[in-house]
Every structure is written in structure tokens, then in C-alpha cells.
C-alpha positions, 0 to 999 in steps of 0.5 A, spaced: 463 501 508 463 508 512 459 510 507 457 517 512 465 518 514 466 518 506 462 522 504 464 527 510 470 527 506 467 531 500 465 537 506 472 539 508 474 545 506 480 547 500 484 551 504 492 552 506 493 545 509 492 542 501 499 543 496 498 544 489 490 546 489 488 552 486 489 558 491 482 561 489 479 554 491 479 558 498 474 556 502 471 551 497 469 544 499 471 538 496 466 537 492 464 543 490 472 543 487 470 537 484 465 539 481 468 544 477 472 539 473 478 544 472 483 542 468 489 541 471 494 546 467 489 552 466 485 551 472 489 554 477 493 549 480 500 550 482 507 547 482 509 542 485 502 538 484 502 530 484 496 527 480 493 520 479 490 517 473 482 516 473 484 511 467 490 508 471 488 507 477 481 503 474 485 500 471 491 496 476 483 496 481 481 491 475 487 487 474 489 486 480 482 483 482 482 479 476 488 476 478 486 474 485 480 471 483 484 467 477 488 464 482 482 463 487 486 468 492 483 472 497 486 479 497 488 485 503 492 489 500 497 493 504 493 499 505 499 503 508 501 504 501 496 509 500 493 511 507 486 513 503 479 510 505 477 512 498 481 507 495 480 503 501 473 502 498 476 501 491 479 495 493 474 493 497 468 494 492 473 490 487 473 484 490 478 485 497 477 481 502 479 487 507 485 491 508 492 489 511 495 494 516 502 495 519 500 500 525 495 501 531 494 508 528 493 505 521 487 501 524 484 507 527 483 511 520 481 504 517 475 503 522 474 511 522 472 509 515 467 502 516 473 497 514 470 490 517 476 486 516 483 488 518 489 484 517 495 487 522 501 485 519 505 486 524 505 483 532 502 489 537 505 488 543 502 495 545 497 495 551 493 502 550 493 500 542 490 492 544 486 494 549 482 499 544 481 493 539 479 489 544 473 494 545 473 495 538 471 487 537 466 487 543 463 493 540 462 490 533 460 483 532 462 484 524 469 486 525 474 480 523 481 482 526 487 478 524 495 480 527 501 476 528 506 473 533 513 472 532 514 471 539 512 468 546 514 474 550 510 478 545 504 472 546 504 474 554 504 482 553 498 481 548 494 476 553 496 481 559 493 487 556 487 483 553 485 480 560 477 481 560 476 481 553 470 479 551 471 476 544 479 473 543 484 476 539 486 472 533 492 471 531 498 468 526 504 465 527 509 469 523 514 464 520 522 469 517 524 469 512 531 467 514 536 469 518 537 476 517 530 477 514 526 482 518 521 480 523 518 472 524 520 466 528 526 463 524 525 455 526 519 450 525 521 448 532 520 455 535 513 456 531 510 451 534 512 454 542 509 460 540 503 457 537 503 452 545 504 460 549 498 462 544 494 456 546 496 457 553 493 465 552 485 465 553 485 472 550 487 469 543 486 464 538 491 461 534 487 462 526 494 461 521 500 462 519 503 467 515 510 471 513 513 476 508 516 472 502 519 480 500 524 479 505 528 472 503 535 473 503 537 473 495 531 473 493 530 470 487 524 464 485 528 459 487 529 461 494 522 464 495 519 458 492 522 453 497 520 459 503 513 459 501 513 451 502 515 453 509 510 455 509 504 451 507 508 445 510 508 450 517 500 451 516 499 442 514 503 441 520 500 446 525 493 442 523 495 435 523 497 437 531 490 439 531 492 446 533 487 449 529 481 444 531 474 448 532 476 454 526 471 455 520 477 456 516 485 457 517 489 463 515 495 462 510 498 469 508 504 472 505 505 476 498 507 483 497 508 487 491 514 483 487 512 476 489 505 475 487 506 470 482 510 465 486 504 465 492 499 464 487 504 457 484 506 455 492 499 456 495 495 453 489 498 447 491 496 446 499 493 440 501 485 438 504 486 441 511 481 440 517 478 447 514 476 451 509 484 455 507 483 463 506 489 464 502 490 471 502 495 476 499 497 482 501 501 486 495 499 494 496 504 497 491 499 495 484 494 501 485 499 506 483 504 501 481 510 507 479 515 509 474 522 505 478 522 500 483 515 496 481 516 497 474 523 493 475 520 488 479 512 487 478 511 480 477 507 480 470 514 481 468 515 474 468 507 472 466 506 477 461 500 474 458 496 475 465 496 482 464 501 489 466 500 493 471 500 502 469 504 507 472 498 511 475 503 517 478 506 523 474 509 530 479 508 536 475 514 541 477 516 547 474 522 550 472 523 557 475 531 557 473 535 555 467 543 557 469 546 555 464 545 549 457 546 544 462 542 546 467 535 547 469 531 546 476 523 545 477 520 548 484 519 540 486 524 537 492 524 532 497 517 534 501 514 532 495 517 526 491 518 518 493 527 518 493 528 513 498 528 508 492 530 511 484 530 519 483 524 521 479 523 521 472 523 526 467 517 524 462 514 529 459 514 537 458 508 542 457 509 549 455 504 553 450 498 548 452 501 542 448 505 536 452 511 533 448 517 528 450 521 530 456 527 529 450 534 529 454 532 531 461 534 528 467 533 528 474 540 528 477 538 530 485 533 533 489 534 538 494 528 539 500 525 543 495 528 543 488 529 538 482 536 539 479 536 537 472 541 536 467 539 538 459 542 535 454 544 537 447 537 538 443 534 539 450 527 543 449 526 546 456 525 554 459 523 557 464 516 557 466 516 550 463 512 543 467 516 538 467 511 531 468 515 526 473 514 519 474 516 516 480 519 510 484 516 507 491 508 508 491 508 508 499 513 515 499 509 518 494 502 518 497 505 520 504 507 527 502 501 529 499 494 529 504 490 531 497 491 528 491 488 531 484 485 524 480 486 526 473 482 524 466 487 523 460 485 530 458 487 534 464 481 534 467 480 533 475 475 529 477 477 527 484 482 529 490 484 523 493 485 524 501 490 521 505 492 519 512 498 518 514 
């Protein structure tokens, strides 16, 4: 995939635009960094600087390909998480079916990059937007395009900006979660007017069904379980009306990052239909996975004989003030670490080239470009310390940094992961 555009990556030149990387990497391409394998504490890098685990990352790649293939499960990840092309083609070379999209501007940078299968987990109702993808699809033959629709106003937007397109925009209907939930149509009944507008649109083709488990109100396995059989009852209903009559295989899709497990069980379970199902997961969240909110509500907590998922994420800040025994404050804030779900985590300490356990440090708030922390008694931590972070939330971590240091167990810098956001 994109092979060219992403060895362009490794061209661009390390200068001021990049946090965190060594000020005398001025000028440097990226690969020439690289290939310096630099440590991360002695090779000049400066705080704050977010890093990624080599040993991790592979890590969560493998389990989760595993996982799908175990489950017989087509996976897209949720590429928003990290808006990287090179883990894109990761994920790709571990088996993904394609990547899951959100926006119109995350499908360009997708297709800058060679990705062949982009499944929109969003209605696209923009006209310019729509309108670029048509002739990305007359123009490629290979690529595979899937969005959903949640209304028939949406339908007649997308079929009024697609006239004249060559090859038909392929769509699902995006059953709610529930009242209150998010986007979806809500009731069976009005699914089925959806899918007669679709047929009713020559720029489009009915191919599935889809929908976000994630957002069932009060989720908890009972409620989520009996969501999902809404769904593949939708799907069975849908091609016993002969709705997906001439396709070469239909589309059942959901799954994110906290429900995998009760995917798998609902759509191991779904009946002979007129075709071939393409039963596709969409979880992103694994590929870092994270310190909080993930590791609280990652399904391998209830299957943990299927293997567990390793925070792959650690901010390193340093402490540049220690006013009082009970205090301290590192030189990293909000433009630099995920707070929308958890503060971050204090884990470690690195002082005098050793790393020790981050013993009764606590994260207690964030400033724009401060970390306040509260030392406990016994608290071992000076100014000019490094102070190694967990994180909660993957997708607000990846968007702070446009080049992210992939770092070896040793300290050795191997990689810089660029991101699009």
C-alpha cells in the first residue's frame, strides 16, 4: 500500500515543527535520525516527549489479528485513533481488511497513502467531499468504499451529489443504539425506509448493516448482547426481502474497543444468508491500548485466557519546580497528554541514568503546559528528574504529537511514527 508516499515519510526534514526531538537533529531527515538509533535519555531529546513501545505495539498488532482470525472476523480498525499511515500498513500487513474512517479529511490522508478498503463510519452528506470519492472510485477500480446512512434526507443529499458517477457508492444502514444514543436510525421500520430510498437512488448500493455497540445506553453485556441481535436480525430481514439480491457478499459491522468480545459471540451466530457475510470489526483503541480508560474496559478483562492487550504509550516530562514537600511540577500540560477521560499516571522516575518506580507521585491536574503533581511522604523526586507517564484515551494522545519517538525496552529510538490529524 502506498509504498512510495511512505517511504517519503523518512525524507522529511527534522526541524521545529516536531516536539520533543533532539535540536541538533536540525535538518536531519528522518531516517537519517533513525538510523542514528539514539537513546531516548542521553541522545538529546527534550521534554516533554511522548514514546511508543516497538515490543508493545507488536505486541497488541499480533493479538488483535489473532483475535479476529480466531473468531473468523474481518477487522478495520478505527484509523482516527492514530491517523498514522505507518501503522495503517501495520495493521494492513496483520491481516486488517481495511481501515475505518470517520471524516472526509481522514480518507484523503488514507488514500494518500495506498489504503485500498476504507470503511466510513459515518453518513457523508458533503457535496465536495462526495463528489472527490466518486472520482477517487472511477479512477481506481481496487478501491472498496463502504459509508453508512442513517436517514432519507441523507440518501437524497448523497444520491443529488453523485449524479453521473460511474460506479455506485456503497452504503449501510446504520441501526442506533438507542434512544439517546448517537447517530443511527433508531426503529426497524424506519431502516427499512432508508434501505427503500437507497434502492430508489441509482448513485448508491444497498451492501449491509452496521452500528456502534459502544453507545447502548447503560451498556453492560446484557444490553449490548440483545443490541447486536438487532442487528444481525436487521441484516437476515433485510436479505429475506431480497434487499441485498445480486451482491457477492454483505456487510455486518460494529465493534469498538470495549465490546469486541460481545461481537464476536452475536455474529458467530448469524444464519446462511443469500451471500457470503463480511463480518467486520472496527476496535482502533488496541494498537496503543493505554494506562486508564482502556485498561478498565478492554474485553480481555472477561476472556483473559484470549490473551491481554499492553499499554503501549509512556509521556516523559521533567520536573522544572519542586516548591514545597508536596509538590512538584513537570514541564508537560494539556497540549501534550490525553486528559478528556483520566489525568495521566505517574509511573516511573529516571534520574542519574537508572529508572525507579514513581512511589507516591500523583498526577492531581494539568495546566496548558504544566503537570502538577503531589509528592507524597518517601517521595523521591528533584528538580531536573523525568517523570514517565501513562496515559488514558489513545485518540487524544496521538493528536498532540505529529512524530512520535518508536522506542526499544532499552531506550533506543528506532522509528518516528508520523501522524495526520
Amino acid at each position: 500500500m502506498g509504498t512510495e508516499a511512505l517511504a517519503r515519510l523518512a525524507e522529511e526534514r527534522v526541524d521545529h515543527r516536531f516536539k520533543g526531538l533532539p535540536p541538533d537533529a536540525e535538518g536531519l531527515t528522518v531516517g537519517e535520525l533513525a538510523a542514528q538509533r539514539r537513546n531516548l535519555f542521553t541522545g538529546g531529546f527534550a521534554t516533554p516527549v511522548l514514546a511508543l513501545s516497538a515490543e508493545r505495539l507488536e505486541h497488541n498488532l499480533a493479538l488483535m489479528e489473532t483475535y479476529a482470525t480466531r473468531h473468523g472476523l474481518a477487522f478495520a480498525p478505527h484509523g482516527k485513533t492514530s491517523m498514522a499511515p505507518q501503522l495503517f500498513r501495520q495493521q494492513i500487513e496483520r491481516g486488517a481488511w481495511g481501515i475505518t474512517l470517520a471524516v472526509p479529511h481522514q480518507v484523503r490522508v488514507a488514500r494518500r497513502f495506498g489504503v485500498e478498503r476504507v470503511f466510513l463510519a459515518n453518513e457523508l452528506v458533503d457535496a465536495a467531499a462526495l463528489r472527490w470519492i466518486s472520482a477517487e472510485l472511477d479512477a481506481d477500480p481496487g478501491f472498496r468504499f463502504v459509508c453508512y446512512v442513517d436517514s432519507v434526507r441523507g440518501v437524497e443529499l448523497m444520491d443529488a451529489a453523485l449524479q453521473g458517477a460511474s460506479r455506485p457508492l456503497d452504503v449501510v444502514v446504520e441501526l442506533g443504539a438507542g434512544e439517546g444514543a448517537r447517530t443511527g436510525v433508531r426503529t426497524e421500520a424506519q431502516c427499512a425506509a432508508v434501505a427503500d430510498a437507497v434502492a430508489g437512488a441509482r448513485t448508491l448500493r444497498l451492501v449491509g448493516v452496521a452500528g456502534y455497540e459502544g453507545e447502548v445506553p447503560q451498556a453492560d453485556p446484557e444490553r449490548v448482547h440483545a443490541w447486536l441481535r438487532r442487528l444481525t436480525a436487521l441484516a437476515a430481514d433485510f436479505d429475506k426481502a431480497g434487499r441485498f439480491a445480486g451482491l457477492d457478499e454483505i456487510v455486518v459491522s460494529a465493534g469498538g474497543s470495549a465490546w469486541f468480545d460481545a461481537v464476536a459471540d452475536v455474529f458467530a451466530e448469524i444464519p446462511e444468508l443469500s451471500a457470503p457475510v463480511l463480518k467486520l470489526l472496527r476496535s482502533g483503541a488496541y494498537v496503543s491500548h493505554d494506562d486508564g480508560h482502556y485498561r478498565e474496559v478492554t474485553p480481555f478483562n472477561r476472556v483473559p485466557e484470549e490473551g491481554a492487550l499492553e499499554p503501549a504509550f509512556r509521556l516523559w516530562a521533567q520536573v522544572v519546580s519542586r516548591p514545597s514537600s508536596g509538590q512538584a511540577f513537570a514541564n508537560a500540560g494539556k497540549r501534550d497528554a490525553a486528559y478528556d477521560l483520566d489525568l495521566p499516571f505517574a509511573q516511573v522516575v529516571h534520574a542519574d541514568g537508572a529508572e525507579r518506580p514513581a512511589a507516591g507521585i500523583t498526577v492531581t491536574g494539568l495546566s496548558d503546559q504544566h503537570a502538577w503533581l503531589r509528592t507524597g511522604d518517601g517521595a523521591d523526586l528533584e528538580v531536573g528528574d523525568w517523570v514517565g507517564m501513562g496515559l488514558s484515551h489513545p485518540c487524544t494522545s496521538f493528536d498532540k504529537w505529529q512524530l512520535i519517538p518508536l522506542v526499544e525496552a532499552d531506550g533506543t529510538v528506532v522509528d518516528y511514527i508520523r501522524t495526520f490529524f
